[in-house]
Steps between C-alpha positions, in 0.01 A plus 500: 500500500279716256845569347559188457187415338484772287888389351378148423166640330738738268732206466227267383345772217823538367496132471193494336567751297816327372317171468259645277739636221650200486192264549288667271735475166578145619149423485405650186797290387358192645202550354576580114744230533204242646236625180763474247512116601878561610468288796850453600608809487145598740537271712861691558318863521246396755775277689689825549233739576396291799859458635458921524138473574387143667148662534424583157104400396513523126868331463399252790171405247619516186807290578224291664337465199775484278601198680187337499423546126863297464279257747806568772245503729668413827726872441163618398312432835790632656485847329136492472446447859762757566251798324205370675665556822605851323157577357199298696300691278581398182252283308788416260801408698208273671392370206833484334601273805204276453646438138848390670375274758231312228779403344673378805158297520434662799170559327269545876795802565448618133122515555494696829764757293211551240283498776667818685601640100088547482446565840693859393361506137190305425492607146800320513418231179875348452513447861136337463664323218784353718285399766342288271810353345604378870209373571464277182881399609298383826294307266204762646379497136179665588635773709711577223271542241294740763845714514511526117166598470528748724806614314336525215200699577792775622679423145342338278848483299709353721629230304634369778188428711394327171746273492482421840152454484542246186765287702276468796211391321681241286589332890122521547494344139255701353721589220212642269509780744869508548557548090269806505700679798826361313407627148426815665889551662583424181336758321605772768887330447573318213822386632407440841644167519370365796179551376577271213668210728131538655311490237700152351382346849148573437556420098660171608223419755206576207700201283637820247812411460635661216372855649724375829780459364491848250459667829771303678754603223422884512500476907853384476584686189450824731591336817768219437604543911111440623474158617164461380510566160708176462308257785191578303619440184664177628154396641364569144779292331422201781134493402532465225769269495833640382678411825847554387497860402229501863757436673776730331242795666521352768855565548497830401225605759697311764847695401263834601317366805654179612240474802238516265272252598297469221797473272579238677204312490489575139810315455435187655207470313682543143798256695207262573383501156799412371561218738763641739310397818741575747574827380149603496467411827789702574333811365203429669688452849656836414168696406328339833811623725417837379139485501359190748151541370539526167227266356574456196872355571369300754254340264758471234749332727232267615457421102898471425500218800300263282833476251735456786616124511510380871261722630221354753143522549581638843746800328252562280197540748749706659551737280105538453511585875726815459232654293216464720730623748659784350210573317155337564469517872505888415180515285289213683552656885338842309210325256386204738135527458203228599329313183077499522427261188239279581667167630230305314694184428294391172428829355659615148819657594714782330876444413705773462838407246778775519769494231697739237483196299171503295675543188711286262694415765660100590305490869155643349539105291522301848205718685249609176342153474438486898302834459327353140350190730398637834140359565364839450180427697729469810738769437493806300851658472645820494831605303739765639741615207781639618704560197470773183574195269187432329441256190297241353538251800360763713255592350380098539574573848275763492260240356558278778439702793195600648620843568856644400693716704785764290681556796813524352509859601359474845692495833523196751261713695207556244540168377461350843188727499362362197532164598326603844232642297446174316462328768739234332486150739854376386769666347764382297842578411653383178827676532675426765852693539492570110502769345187760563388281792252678734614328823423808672145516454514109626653614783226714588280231472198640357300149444463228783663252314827539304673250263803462303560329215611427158665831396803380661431221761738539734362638778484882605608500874179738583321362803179669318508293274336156625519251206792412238338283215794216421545114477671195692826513294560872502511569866477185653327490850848458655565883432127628522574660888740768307203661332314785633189359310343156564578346185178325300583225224358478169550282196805693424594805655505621125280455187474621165261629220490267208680583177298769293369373179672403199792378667674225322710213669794351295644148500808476702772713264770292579288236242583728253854722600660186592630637855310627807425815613501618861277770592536785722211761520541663828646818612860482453564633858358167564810363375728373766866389443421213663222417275727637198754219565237265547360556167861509335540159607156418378625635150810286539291223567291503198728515194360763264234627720452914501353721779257760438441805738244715466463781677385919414800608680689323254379749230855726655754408310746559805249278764539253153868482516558530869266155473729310283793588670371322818452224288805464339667535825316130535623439179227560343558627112286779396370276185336271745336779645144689325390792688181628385331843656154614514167406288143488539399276730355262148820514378667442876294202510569363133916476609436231741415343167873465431590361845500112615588551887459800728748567751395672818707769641600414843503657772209682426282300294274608208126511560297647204786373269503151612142435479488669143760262410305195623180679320730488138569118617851555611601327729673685820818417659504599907729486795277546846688703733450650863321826509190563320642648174691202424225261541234669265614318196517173711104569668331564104693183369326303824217658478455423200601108448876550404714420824753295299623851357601652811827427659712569817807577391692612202611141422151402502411793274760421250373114486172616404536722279791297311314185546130651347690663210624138397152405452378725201183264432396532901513900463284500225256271613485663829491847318124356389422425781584762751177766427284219587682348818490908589124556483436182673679589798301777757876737457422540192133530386367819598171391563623241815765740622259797518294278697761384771557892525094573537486213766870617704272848505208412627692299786694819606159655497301255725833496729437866532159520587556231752721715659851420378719735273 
């Protein structure tokens, strides 16, 4: 037996021995290879040395990380875990493993890697560094930023921690903050491109575009196969509307990391913009079967369903549903919280408004005089700003409000806070699914009442919400049991300020051009093909007659031709065609001088658009649809006297448009006396409408203290 024993143990040294003349050249092989950025031929060396030696640590890490830096990361786990098993008591294989499995998005796996990395090495600051990446991945934002800090009090260099730091605190959105910890990656590593791609989010968000994009260009200058030097650029180019050459980035971050799903959110959006409905809503399918709760597609799908033709209120309301319950149900079952303002029914009450549009924007027209007219001694009102856009109009915003809120930079949390602290009665949302909406502070419900309205009017699906501001003819009362708010009619469910100063109002042009113009001043995504053909046979009606579109997407010469070629597919020539692009809003308002009729996109209507039109005294041709988008048009022309200029069909629309333009002398003479028939009706004076709103509030109010919502 001890023979025995004693032969094997002899056998196995000179095993060992012979293993480690061969293994150690191999490895030193593998190695020089693997730091001379000869991965191929690496890869080879360490794939041999393990055939001899399956136990190796160094080759069994290395190759690890080799294959994880190529972002192989399923091989990587596999080695990785492999020298763990070799070497429990390595803080880098563990925290070399944690790399591999973050990104497999296995980021609660990645963490408790870090976690056992430090448990062996506290000073351990990459490993700190990496814990914080996967928890921002978790969206644990704040636990993140804890990592990095405590990375960075180890190493105050590590540009790393910087830049993860920076990331994390643009998703908190204090990107003042984030640009400092940015700048300073970038002054440790110039080139450290995804410190750039970072820093073009936070530019972007701070409305400095030009910065944005110079970083954009260097991030993918360095790093043409980083997905994110190209999604972020595209985001740039979509806001600030060059949608074509959006999209084009869009592609090319896709062709790196087709499950992107922010790529493919960012594509639907630049597909929406340029009318291709059902595509966006293909790429918005596709980013929400990667990631369910992705707000931001959800929202933006919700949006895109206005332009779809035949869909219904109830598809609609649906699709308001999956955010609450993908999303919303999340942050209300963790912030539900009791109100104790004083349910005094008569006393003076505070309204919150919440909205990234108090700026130069079209909705701040439709909700600025409502806020100008409040009875002041029964409400004073409080303004949350939730964008970085500031200009003149907000500063009369500013002017307006009793106290103003910058919370452009605060999360949903803090601003929930603040409107705790305020003690605000009832709080208002003016955005709706649009763009920089803050449903999720609404659906923590930090006021006892909660109301919707105006900023896009169609209803938010939040249960927290208790009141959607609207009218008869835009959701009729046959469809009000689809809402998850009790829906409360004013005058119109939209109004609008008057025209600023100065303003002049021409006689009818086709007096003096001797044909009529058509009008188009909406979005162009607004354009339907079915409204397209509808106005080409309006232009075949009308001998002579000439459409005008006008539109800031249309200052793209590719979005310009892409629009005439729909148009001559209807047959359309490009001669009967004027495109104009963007202007000051003086100048905006001045075209409408050269138009005689006003089409209205269908499905979804215009809003701000139409009733500017009807301001100029031009008259506005609508077809009144099914869901709520495509009867906004139809509810201002009611609302405000002109129901003979709505119609039900396209046949209808054509008649009325072709018939009108026939009488040159009737346009004119109603074009003098539109502004008046306006301000006499309560849509559209200020002073009335703000009244209806002040009375609808003060009825939710005494409901409330008597005990109902």
């Amino acid at each position: 037996m001890g023979g025995s024993v004693g032969q094997r143990a002899f056998q196995n040294a000179r095993l060992q021995k012979r293993q480690k003349a061969e293994v150690l050249p191999l490895l030193g092989r593998a190695l020089e290879l693997h730091k001379k950025g000869l991965l191929s031929e690496a890869r080879g060396a360490y794939r041999q040395l393990l055939q001899i030696a399956p136990n190796q640590f160094i080759a069994l890490h290395m190759f690890g990380v080799l294959e994880s830096d190529a972002k192989n990361y399923q091989q990587a786990e596999i080695l990785l875990s492999r020298a763990v098993a070799v070497d429990p008591r390595s803080a880098e294989a563990h925290m070399s493993l944690g790399v591999a499995l973050n990104g497999l998005k296995r980021h609660d796996e990645a963490r408790e890697c870090y976690r056992k990395a430090l448990a062996l090495r506290p000073d351990y600051a990459l490993a700190l560094s990496n814990l914080g990446n996967a928890s921002a991945a978790l969206d644990l934002h704040q636990e993140a930023i804890e990592s990095y800090d405590r990375a960075l009090a180890i190493d105050g260099n590590l540009a790393e921690a910087h830049n993860g730091r920076g990331g994390a605190l643009c998703r908190l959105r204090n990107y003042d903050e984030a640009l400092a910890s940015l700048n300073r990656a970038l002054s440790i590593r110039p080139d450290y491109a995804a410190a750039l791609a970072n820093r073009a989010v936070a530019l972007r968000e701070l409305q400095r575009f030009d910065e944005a994009m110079a970083d954009c260009n260097r991030a993918i200058a360095l790093a043409p196969d980083d997905v994110n030097g190209w999604l972020w650029r595209a985001n740039v180019l979509l806001q600030t509307q060059q949608m074509a050459q959006a999209m084009a980035d869009c592609e090319r971050a896709l062709a790196i990391a087709p499950d992107s799903a922010q790529a493919h959110l960012v594509l639907g959006l630049c597909l929406a913009g340029l009318g291709r409905v059902d595509e966006a809503l293909v790429s918005f399918d596709r980013a929400l079967d990667i990631q369910p709760d992705l707000q931001s597609a959800i929202s933006s799908k919700i949006f895109t369903l206005d332009f779809v033709a035949d869909a219904s209120v109830e598809q609609h309301q649906q699709a308001r549903q999956v955010w609450w319950e993908r999303v919303g149900t999340k942050i209300a079952s963790e912030a539900a919280a009791p109100h104790d303002n004083s349910r005094d029914p008569d006393r003076r009450l505070v309204l919150g408004y919440v909205s990234s549009d108090f700026n130069a924007h079209s909705a701040a027209f439709i909700f600025k005089p409502v806020l100008q007219h409040h009875d002041r001694a029964q409400f004073e009102i409080v303004c949350y700003s939730c964008s970085s856009k500031v200009c003149t109009t907000t500063s009369e915003f500013q002017g307006i409000a009793d106290r103003w809120r910058d919370a452009s930079q605060w999360t949903d949390d803090r601003l929930a806070a603040q409107i705790r602290a305020d003690r605000v009665d009832i709080l208002v949302d003016l955005s709706g699914h649009t763009r920089g909406n803050r449903l999720g502070v609404f659906a923590r419900k930090p006021a006892p009442i909660q109301v919707h309205g105006w900023g896009h009017g169609t209803g938010t699906g939040l249960p927290t919400i208790d009141y959607l501001f609207s009218d008869p003819v835009a959701i009729p009362s046959a469809v009000r049991h689809l809402f998850a708010e009790t829906v409360v009619d004013l005058p119109c469910f939209v109004t609008l300020a008057p025209l600023p100063a100065g303003i002049v109002r021409a006689e009818a042009p086709a007096l003096s051009n001797g044909f009529v113009t058509f009008g188009v001043f909406n979005r162009i995504s607004k354009i339907s093909d079915e409204a397209a053909d509808v106005w080409s046979r309006i232009l075949e009606r009308v001998p002579g007659s000439r459409l005008l579109i006008k539109d800031v997407a249309l200052d793209d010469q590719l979005v310009r031709d892409k629009l005439l070629a729909r148009f001559a597919a209807h047959l359309v020539p490009a001669e009967r065609v004027d495109l104009l692009g963007a202007t000051l809003r003086s100048e905006h308002l001045a075209s409408f001088n050269r138009v005689d009729i006003a089409l209205d996109p269908f499905p979804q209507n215009g809003g701000v658009s139409t009733l500017e039109a009807l301001q100029m005294g031009v008259p506005v041709v609508a077809k009144l649809g099914s869901s709520l988008p495509s009867r906004a048009a139809g509810a201002i022309l009611t609302a405000l006297g002109m129901p003979d200029w709505v119609a039900d069909c396209d046949e209808a629309y054509v008649e009325i448009a072709a018939g009108c333009a026939a009488r040159i002398d009737d346009l004119d003479r109603l074009r003098r006396e539109l502004p008046g028939q306006i301000n006499a009706a309560a849509a559209g004076n200020p002073i009335s409408y703000a009244r209806a709103v002040d009375d609808a509030y003060r009825a939710m109010w005494i409901r409330y203290c008597s005990g109902g919502a």
